[in-house]
Jmol script that loads the backbone (N, CA, C; Angstrom):
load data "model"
ATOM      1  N   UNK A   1     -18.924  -3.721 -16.113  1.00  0.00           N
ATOM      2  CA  UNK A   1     -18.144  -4.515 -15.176  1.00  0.00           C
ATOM      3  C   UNK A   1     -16.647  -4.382 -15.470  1.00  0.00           C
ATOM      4  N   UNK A   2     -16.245  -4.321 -16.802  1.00  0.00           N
ATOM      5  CA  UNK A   2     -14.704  -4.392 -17.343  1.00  0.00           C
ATOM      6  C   UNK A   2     -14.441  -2.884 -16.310  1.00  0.00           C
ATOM      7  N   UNK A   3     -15.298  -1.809 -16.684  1.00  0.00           N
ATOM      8  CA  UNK A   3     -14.640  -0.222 -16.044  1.00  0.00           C
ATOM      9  C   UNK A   3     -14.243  -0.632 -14.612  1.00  0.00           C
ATOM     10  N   UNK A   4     -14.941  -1.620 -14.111  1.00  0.00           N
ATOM     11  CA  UNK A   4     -15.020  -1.502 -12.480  1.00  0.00           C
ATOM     12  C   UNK A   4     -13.492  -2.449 -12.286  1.00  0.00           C
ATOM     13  N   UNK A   5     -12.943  -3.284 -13.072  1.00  0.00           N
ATOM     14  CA  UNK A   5     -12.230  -3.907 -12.493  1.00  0.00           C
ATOM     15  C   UNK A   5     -10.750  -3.179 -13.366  1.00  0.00           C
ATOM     16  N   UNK A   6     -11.032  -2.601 -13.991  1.00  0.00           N
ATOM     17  CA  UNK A   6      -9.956  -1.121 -14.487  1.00  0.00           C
ATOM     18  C   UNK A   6      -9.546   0.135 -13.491  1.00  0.00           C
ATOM     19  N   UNK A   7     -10.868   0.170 -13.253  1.00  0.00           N
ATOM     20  CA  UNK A   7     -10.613   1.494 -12.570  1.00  0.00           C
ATOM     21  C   UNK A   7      -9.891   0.707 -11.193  1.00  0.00           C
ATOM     22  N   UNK A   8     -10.217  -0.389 -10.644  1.00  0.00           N
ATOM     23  CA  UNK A   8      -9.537  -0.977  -9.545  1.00  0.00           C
ATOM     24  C   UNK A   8      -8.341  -1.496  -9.530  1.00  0.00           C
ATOM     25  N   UNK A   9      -7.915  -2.141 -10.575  1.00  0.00           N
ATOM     26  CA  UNK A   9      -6.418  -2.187 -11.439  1.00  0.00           C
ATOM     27  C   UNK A   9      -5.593  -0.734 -11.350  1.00  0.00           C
ATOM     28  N   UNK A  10      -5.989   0.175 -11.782  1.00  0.00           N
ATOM     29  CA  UNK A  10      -5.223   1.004 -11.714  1.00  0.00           C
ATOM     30  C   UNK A  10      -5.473   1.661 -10.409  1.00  0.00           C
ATOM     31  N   UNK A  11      -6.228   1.877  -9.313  1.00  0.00           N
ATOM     32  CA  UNK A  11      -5.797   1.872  -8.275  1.00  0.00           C
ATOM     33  C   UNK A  11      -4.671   1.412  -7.232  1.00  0.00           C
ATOM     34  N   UNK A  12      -4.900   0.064  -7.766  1.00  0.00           N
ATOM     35  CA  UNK A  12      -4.080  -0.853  -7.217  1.00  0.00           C
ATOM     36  C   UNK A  12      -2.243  -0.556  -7.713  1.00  0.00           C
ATOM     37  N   UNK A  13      -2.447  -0.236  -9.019  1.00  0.00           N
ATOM     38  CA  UNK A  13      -1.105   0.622  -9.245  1.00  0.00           C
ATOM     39  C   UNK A  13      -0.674   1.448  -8.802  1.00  0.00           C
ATOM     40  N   UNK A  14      -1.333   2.379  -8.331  1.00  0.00           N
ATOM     41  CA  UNK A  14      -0.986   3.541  -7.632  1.00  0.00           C
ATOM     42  C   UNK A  14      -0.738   3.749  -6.500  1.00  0.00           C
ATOM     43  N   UNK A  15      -1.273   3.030  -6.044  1.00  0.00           N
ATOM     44  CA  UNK A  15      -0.935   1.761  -4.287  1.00  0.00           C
ATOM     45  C   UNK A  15       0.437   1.922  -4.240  1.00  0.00           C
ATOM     46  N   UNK A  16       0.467   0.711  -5.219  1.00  0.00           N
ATOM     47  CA  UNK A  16       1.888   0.030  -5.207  1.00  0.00           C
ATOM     48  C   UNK A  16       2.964   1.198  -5.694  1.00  0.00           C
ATOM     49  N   UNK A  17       2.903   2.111  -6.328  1.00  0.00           N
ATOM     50  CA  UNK A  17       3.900   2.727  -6.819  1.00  0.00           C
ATOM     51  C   UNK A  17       4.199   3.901  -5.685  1.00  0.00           C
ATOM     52  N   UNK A  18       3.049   4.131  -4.831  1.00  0.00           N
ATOM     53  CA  UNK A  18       3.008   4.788  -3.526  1.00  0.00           C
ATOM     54  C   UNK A  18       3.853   4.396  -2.689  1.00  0.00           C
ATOM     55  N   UNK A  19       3.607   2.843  -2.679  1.00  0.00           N
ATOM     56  CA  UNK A  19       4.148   1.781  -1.634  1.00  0.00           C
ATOM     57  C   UNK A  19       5.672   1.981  -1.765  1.00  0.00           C
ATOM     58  N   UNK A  20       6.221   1.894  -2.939  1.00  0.00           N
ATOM     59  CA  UNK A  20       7.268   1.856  -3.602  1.00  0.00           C
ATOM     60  C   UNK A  20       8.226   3.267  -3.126  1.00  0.00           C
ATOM     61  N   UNK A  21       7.266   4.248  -3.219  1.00  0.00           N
ATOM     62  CA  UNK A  21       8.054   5.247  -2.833  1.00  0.00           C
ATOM     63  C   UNK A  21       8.117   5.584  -1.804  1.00  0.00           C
ATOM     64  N   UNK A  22       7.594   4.759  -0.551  1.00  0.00           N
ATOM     65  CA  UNK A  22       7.594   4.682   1.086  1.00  0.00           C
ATOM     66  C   UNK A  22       8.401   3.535   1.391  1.00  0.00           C
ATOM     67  N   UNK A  23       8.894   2.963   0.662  1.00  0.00           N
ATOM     68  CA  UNK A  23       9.790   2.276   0.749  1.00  0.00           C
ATOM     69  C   UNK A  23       8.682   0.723   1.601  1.00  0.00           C
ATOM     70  N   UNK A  24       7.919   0.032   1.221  1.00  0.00           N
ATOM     71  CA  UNK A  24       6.912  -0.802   1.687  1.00  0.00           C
ATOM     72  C   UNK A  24       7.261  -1.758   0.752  1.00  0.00           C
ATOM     73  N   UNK A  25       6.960  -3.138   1.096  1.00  0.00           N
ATOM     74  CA  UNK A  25       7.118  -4.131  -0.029  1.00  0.00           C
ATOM     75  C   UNK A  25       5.195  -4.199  -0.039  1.00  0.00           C
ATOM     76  N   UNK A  26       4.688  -4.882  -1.038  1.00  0.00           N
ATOM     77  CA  UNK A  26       3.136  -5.329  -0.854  1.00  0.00           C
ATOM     78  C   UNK A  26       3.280  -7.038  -1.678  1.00  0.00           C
ATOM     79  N   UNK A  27       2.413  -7.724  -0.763  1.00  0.00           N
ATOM     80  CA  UNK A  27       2.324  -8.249  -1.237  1.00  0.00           C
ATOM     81  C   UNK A  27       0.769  -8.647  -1.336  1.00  0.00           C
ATOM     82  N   UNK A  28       0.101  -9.685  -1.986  1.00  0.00           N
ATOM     83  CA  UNK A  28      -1.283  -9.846  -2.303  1.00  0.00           C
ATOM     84  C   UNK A  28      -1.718 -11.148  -1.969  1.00  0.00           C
ATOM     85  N   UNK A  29      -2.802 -11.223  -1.624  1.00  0.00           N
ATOM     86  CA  UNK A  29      -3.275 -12.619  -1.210  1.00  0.00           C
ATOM     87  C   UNK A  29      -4.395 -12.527  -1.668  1.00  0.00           C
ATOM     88  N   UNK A  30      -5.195 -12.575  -3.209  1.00  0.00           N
ATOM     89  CA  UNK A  30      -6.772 -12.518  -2.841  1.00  0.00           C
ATOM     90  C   UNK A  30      -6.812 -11.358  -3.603  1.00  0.00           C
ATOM     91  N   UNK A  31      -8.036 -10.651  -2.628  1.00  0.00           N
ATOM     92  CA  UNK A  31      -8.453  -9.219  -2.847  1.00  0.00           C
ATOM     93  C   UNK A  31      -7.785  -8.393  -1.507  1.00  0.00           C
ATOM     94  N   UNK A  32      -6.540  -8.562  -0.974  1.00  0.00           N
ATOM     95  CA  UNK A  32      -6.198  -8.568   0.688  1.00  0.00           C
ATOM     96  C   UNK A  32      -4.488  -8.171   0.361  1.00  0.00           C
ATOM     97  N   UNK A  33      -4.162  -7.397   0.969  1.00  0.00           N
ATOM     98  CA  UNK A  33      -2.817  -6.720   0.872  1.00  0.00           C
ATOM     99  C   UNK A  33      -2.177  -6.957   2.176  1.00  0.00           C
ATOM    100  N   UNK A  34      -1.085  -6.936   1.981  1.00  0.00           N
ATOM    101  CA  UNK A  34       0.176  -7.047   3.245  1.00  0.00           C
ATOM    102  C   UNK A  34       0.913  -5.533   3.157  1.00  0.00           C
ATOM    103  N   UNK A  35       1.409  -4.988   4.068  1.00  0.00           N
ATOM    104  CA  UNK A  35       2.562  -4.205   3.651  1.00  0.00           C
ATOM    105  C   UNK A  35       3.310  -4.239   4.486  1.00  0.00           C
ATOM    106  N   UNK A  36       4.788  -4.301   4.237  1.00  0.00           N
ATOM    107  CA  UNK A  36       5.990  -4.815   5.034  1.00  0.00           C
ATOM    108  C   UNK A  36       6.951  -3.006   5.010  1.00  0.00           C
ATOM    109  N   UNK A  37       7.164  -3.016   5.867  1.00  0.00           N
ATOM    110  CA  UNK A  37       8.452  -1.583   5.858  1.00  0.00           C
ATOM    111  C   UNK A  37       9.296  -2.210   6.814  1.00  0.00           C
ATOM    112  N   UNK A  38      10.769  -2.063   6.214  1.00  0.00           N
ATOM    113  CA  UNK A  38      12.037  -2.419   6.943  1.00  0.00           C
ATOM    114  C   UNK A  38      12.984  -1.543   6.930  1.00  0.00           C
ATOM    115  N   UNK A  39      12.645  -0.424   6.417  1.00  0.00           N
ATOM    116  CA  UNK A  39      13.739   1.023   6.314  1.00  0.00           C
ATOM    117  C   UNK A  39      13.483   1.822   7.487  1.00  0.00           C
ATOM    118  N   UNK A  40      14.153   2.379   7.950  1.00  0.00           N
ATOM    119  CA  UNK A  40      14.205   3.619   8.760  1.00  0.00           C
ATOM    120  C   UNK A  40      13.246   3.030  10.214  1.00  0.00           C
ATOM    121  N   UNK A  41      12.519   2.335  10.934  1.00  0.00           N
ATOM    122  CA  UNK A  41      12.176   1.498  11.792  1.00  0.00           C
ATOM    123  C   UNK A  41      12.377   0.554  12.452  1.00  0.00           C
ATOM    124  N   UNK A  42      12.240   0.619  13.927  1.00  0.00           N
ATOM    125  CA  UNK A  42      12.795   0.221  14.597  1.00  0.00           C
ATOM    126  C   UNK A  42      12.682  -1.631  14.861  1.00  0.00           C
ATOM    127  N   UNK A  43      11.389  -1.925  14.505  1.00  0.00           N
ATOM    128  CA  UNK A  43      10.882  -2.982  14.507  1.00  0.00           C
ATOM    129  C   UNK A  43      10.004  -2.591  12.802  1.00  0.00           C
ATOM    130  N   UNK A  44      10.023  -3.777  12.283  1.00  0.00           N
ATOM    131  CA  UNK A  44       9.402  -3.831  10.786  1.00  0.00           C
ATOM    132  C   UNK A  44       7.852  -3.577  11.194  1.00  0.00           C
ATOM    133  N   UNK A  45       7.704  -2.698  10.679  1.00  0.00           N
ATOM    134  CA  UNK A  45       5.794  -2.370  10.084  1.00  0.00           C
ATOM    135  C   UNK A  45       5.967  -3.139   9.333  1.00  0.00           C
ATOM    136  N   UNK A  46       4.599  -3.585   9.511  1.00  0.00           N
ATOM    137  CA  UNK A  46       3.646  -5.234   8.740  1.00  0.00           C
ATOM    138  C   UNK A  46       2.403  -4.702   9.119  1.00  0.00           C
ATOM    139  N   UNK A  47       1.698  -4.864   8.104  1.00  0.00           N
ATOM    140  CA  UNK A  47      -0.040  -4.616   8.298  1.00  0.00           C
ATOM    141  C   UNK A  47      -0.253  -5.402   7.420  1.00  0.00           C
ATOM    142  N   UNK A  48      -1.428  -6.290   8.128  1.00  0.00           N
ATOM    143  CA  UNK A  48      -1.821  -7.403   6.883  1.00  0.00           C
ATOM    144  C   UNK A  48      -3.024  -7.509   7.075  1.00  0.00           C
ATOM    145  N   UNK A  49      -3.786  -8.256   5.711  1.00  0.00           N
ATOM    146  CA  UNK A  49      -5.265  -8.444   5.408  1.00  0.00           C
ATOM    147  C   UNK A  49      -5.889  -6.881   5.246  1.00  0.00           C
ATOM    148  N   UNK A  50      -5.267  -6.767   4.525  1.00  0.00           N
ATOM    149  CA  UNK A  50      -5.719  -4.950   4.080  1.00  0.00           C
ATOM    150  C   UNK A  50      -6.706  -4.911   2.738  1.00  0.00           C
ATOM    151  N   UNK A  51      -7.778  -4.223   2.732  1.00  0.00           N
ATOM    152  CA  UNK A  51      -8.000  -3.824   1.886  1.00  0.00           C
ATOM    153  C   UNK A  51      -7.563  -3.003   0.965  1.00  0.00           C
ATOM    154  N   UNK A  52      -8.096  -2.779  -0.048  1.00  0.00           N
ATOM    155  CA  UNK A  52      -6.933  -1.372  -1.086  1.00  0.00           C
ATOM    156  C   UNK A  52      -7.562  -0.200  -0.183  1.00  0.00           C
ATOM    157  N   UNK A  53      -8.745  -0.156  -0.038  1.00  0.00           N
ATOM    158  CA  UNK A  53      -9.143   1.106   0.961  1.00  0.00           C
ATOM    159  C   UNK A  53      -8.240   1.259   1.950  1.00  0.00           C
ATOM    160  N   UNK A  54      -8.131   0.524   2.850  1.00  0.00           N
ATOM    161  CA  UNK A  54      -7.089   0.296   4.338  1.00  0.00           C
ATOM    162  C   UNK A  54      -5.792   0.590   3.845  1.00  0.00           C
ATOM    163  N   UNK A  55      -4.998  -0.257   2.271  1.00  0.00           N
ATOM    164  CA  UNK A  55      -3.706   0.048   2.444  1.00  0.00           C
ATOM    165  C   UNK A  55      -3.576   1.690   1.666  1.00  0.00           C
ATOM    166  N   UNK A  56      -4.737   1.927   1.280  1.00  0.00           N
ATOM    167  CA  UNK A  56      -4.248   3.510   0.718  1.00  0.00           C
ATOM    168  C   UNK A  56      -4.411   4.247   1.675  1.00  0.00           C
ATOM    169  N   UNK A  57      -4.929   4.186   2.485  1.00  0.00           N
ATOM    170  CA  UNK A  57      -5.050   4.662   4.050  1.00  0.00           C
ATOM    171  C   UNK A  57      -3.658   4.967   4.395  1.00  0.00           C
ATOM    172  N   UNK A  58      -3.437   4.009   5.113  1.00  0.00           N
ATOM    173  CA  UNK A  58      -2.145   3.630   5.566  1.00  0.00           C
ATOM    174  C   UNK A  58      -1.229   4.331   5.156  1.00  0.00           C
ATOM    175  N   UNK A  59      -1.291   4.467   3.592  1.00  0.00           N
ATOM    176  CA  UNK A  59       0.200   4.632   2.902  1.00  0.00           C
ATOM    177  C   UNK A  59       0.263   5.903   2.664  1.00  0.00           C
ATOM    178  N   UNK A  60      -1.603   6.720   2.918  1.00  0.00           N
ATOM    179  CA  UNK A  60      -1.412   8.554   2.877  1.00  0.00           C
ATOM    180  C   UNK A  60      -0.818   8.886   4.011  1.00  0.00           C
ATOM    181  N   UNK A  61      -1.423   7.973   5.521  1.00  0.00           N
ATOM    182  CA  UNK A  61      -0.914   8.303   6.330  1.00  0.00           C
ATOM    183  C   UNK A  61       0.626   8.783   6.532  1.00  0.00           C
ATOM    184  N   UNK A  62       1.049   7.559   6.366  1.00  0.00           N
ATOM    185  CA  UNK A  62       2.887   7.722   6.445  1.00  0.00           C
ATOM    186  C   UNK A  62       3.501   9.096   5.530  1.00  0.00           C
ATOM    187  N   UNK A  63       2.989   9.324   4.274  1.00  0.00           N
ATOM    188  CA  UNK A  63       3.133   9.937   3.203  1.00  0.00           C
ATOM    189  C   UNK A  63       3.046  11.653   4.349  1.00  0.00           C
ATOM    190  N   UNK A  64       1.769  11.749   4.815  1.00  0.00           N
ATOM    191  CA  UNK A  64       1.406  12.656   5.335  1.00  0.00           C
ATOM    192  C   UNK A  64       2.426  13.295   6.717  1.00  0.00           C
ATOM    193  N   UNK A  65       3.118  12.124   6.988  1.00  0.00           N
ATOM    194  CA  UNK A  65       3.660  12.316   8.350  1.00  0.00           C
ATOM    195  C   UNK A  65       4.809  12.287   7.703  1.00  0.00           C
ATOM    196  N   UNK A  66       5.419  12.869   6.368  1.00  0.00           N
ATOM    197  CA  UNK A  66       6.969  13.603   5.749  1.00  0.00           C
ATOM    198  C   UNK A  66       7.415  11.981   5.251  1.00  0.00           C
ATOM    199  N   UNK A  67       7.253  10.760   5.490  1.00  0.00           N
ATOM    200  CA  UNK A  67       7.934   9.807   5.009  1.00  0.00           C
ATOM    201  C   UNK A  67       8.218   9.719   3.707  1.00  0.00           C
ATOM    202  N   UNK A  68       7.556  10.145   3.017  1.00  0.00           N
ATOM    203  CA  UNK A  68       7.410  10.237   1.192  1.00  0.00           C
ATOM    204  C   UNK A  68       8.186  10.897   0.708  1.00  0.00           C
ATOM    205  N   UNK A  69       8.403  11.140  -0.733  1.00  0.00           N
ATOM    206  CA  UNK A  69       9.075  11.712  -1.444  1.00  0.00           C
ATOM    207  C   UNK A  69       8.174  12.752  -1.828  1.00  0.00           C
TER     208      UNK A  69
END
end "model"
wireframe off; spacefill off
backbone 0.3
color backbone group
């Protein structure tokens, strides 16, 4: 059980350090993610009640479409 909530911990880091470099704030509620973008957009991206599945989604997406570093 400890591996499972490790290996999800450090997911969750990698999220965020993703997030970080898309310029996204995250915040957490739970087991449930927000992500806020206010750079380079016209109206703020907000996606909320995310899973870590959904927000790593999300955050390849953008990544994928040149936003990333």
């Amino acid at each position: 059980m400890f591996e499972i909530a490790e290996k999800q911990n450090e997911r969750e880091a990698r999220m965020r350090k993703l997030a970080g470099q898309l310029e996204f704030t995250v915040e957490k509620t739970g087991d449930r993610f927000t992500l806020v973008r206010t750079v380079d957009v016209e109206r703020p991206e907000r996606e909320e009640y995310l899973t870590l599945d959904q927000a790593e989604e999300l955050l390849e997406t953008w990544k994928l479409r040149g936003h990333g570093s």
